[in-house]
C-alpha positions in Angstrom: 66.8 -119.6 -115.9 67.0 -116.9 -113.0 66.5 -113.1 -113.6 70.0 -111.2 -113.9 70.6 -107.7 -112.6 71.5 -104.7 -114.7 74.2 -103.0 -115.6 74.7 -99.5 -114.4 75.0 -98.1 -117.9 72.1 -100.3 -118.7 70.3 -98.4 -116.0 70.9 -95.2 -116.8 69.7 -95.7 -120.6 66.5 -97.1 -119.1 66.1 -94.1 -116.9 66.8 -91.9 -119.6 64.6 -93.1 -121.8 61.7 -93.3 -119.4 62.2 -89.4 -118.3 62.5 -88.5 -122.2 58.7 -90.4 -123.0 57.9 -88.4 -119.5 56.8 -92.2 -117.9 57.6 -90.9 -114.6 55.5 -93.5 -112.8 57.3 -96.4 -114.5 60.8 -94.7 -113.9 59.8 -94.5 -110.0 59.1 -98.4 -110.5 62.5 -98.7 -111.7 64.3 -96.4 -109.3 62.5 -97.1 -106.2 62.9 -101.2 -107.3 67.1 -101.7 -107.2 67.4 -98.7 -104.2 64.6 -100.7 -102.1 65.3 -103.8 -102.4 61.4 -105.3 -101.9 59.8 -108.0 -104.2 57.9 -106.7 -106.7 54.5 -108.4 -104.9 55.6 -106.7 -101.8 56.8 -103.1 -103.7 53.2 -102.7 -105.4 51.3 -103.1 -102.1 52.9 -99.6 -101.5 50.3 -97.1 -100.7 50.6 -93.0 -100.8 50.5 -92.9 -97.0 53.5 -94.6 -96.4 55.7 -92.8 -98.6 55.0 -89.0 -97.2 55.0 -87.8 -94.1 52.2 -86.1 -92.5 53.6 -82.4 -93.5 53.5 -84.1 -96.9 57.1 -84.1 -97.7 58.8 -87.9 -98.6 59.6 -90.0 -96.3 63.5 -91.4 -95.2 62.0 -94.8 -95.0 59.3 -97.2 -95.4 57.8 -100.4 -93.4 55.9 -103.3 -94.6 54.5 -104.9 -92.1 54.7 -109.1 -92.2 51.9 -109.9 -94.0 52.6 -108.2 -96.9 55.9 -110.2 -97.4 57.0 -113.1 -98.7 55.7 -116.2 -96.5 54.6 -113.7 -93.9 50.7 -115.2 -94.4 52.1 -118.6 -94.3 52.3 -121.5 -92.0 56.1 -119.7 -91.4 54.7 -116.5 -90.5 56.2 -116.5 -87.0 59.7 -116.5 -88.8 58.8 -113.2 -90.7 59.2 -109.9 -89.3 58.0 -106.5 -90.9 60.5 -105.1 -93.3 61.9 -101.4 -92.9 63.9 -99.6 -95.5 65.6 -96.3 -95.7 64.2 -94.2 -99.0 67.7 -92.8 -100.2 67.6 -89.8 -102.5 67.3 -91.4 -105.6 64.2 -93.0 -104.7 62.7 -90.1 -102.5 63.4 -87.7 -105.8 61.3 -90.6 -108.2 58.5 -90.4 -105.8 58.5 -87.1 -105.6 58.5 -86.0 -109.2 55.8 -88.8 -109.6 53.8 -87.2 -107.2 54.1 -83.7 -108.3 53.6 -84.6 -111.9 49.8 -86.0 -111.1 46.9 -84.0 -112.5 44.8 -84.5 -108.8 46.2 -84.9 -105.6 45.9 -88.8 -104.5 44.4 -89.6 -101.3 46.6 -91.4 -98.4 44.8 -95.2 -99.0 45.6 -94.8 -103.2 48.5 -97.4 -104.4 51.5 -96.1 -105.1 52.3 -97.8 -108.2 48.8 -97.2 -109.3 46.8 -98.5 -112.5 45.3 -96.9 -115.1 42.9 -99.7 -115.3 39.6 -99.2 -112.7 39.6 -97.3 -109.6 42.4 -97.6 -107.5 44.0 -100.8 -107.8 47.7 -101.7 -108.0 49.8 -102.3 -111.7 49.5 -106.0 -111.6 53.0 -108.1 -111.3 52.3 -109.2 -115.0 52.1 -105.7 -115.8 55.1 -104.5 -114.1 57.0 -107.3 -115.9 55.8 -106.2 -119.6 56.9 -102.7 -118.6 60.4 -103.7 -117.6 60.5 -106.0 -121.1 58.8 -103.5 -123.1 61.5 -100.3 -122.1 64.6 -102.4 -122.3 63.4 -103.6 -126.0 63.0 -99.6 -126.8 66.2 -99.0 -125.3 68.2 -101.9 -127.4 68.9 -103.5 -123.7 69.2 -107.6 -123.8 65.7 -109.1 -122.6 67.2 -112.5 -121.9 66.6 -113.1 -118.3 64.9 -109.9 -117.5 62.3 -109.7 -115.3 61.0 -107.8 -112.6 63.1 -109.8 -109.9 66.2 -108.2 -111.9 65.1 -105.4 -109.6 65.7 -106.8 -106.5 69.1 -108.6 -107.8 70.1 -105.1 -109.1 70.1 -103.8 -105.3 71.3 -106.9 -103.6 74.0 -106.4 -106.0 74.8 -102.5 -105.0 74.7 -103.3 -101.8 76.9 -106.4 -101.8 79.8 -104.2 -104.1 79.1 -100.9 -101.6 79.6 -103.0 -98.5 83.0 -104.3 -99.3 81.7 -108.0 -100.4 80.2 -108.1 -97.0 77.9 -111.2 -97.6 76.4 -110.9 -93.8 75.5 -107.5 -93.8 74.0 -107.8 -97.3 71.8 -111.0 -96.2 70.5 -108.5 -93.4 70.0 -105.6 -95.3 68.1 -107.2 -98.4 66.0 -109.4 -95.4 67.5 -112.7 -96.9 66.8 -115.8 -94.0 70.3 -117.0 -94.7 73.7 -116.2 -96.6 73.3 -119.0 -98.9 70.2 -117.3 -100.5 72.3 -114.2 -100.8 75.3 -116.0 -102.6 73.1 -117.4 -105.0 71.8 -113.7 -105.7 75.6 -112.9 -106.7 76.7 -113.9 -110.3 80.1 -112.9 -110.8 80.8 -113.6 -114.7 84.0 -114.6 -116.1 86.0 -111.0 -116.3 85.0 -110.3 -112.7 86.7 -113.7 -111.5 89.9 -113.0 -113.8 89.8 -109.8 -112.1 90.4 -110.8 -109.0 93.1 -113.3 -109.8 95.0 -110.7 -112.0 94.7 -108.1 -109.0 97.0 -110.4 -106.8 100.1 -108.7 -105.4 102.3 -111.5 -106.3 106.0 -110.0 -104.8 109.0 -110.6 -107.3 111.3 -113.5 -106.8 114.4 -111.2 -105.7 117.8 -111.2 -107.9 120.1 -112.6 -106.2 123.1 -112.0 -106.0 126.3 -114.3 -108.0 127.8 -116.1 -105.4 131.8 -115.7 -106.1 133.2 -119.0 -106.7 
C-alpha cells in the first residue's frame, strides 16, 4: 500500500509538537521534506555547505547533482540531470533555527540531517522513517500508510493544488520523468471528487412563459 500525504492540520500538530519537545532537527526533516520535494535518500545526502552561502546566511536554493538521485548511478544515468530547488521561507527558517540551536558550529562537509550515532554520518532512511511514525503516534495522527515518502507526496500535493491542477508544471517541478508518475502521486478521496461535481454551474431551465391558447 503506497505512502499518503498529510493533511495540513495534520502538519501543523506535527510541527507543533516537535518545537514544544524543542526536536528542531527532526522538525527541519519535516519542513524542509514537503517544501523540497527530494526523496528521502536524496534529502539526507544534504551537507551544511550546500545549505549556506559563503557569508553564512541560508541559501534560496539547493542542487543535487545526478548521482545523488534516484537512478542517476544507474545504467539510465544519461536520462538524469542534477536537481535544483528553491529553499522557500519555511524551509530556510527550519534550517536556520537548526543551525543556530547547535552547541558547536558544524563544518561545511558535516550532513545536514546529521546522526547522533558516530562521527558524522547521515540519520539512516530507517531512522528517518521511525521518527516520522514515532511523532505522528505522540501526536494521535493515523500511522496507516505513513512513511517518509508521505513527505515527498505532501509537496507534490501543494504544488499540484498551488498551480491550479497544473499536472505539467507539477511533473517538472517535483522532477517526475512523466505525468503519469505524477497522477499516480495525486489521490483525490471521495469528498474531493463530490466536490467538484457539486461545484458545477448547472444554469436553471428558464420558466417559460403560458402560451395563450
Amino acid at each position: 500500500m503506497s505512502a499518503r500525504p498529510f493533511t495540513a492540520e495534520e502538519l501543523a500538530r506535527l510541527e507543533a509538537h516537535l518545537l514544544e519537545t524543542g526536536r528542531l532537527r527532526d522538525r527541519m526533516l519535516l519542513i524542509v521534506g514537503t517544501n523540497v520535494g527530494y526523496r528521502i535518500s536524496e534529502l539526507l545526502t544534504l551537507r551544511v555547505s550546500q545549505v549556506l552561502t559563503p557569508s553564512s546566511d541560508i541559501a534560496h536554493e539547493i542542487t543535487i547533482t545526478r548521482g545523488l538521485l534516484k537512478g542517476g548511478a544507474g545504467v539510465h544515468r544519461r536520462s538524469v540531470r542534477s536537481r535544483r530547488v528553491v529553499l522557500n521561507e519555511r524551509a530556510r527558517g527550519a534550517i536556520r533555527d537548526y543551525l543556530a540551536s547547535l552547541s558547536r558550529i558544524p563544518g561545511a562537509d558535516d550532513y545536514l540531517f546529521a546522526s547522533r550515532q558516530g562521527r558524522n554520518r547521515p540519520i539512516h532512511r530507517v531512522q528517518a522513517h521511525r521518527i516520522l511514525v514515532r511523532l505522528c503516534r505522540a501526536c494521535g495522527v493515523d500511522v496507516s500508510r505513513v512513511s517518509t515518502h508521505s513527505l515527498r507526496k505532501t509537496f507534490v500535493r501543494a504544488v499540484y493544488d498551488a498551480s491550479r491542477f497544473d499536472l505539467i508544471r507539477t511533473q517538472r517541478i517535483v522532477g517526475h520523468s512523466s505525468p503519469l508518475i505524477t497522477a499516480r502521486y495525486l489521490e483525490s478521496c471521495q469528498s474531493d471528487l463530490d466536490e467538484v461535481v457539486l461545484g458545477l454551474a448547472t444554469p436553471a431551465r428558464p420558466i417559460l412563459p403560458a402560451l395563450a391558447c
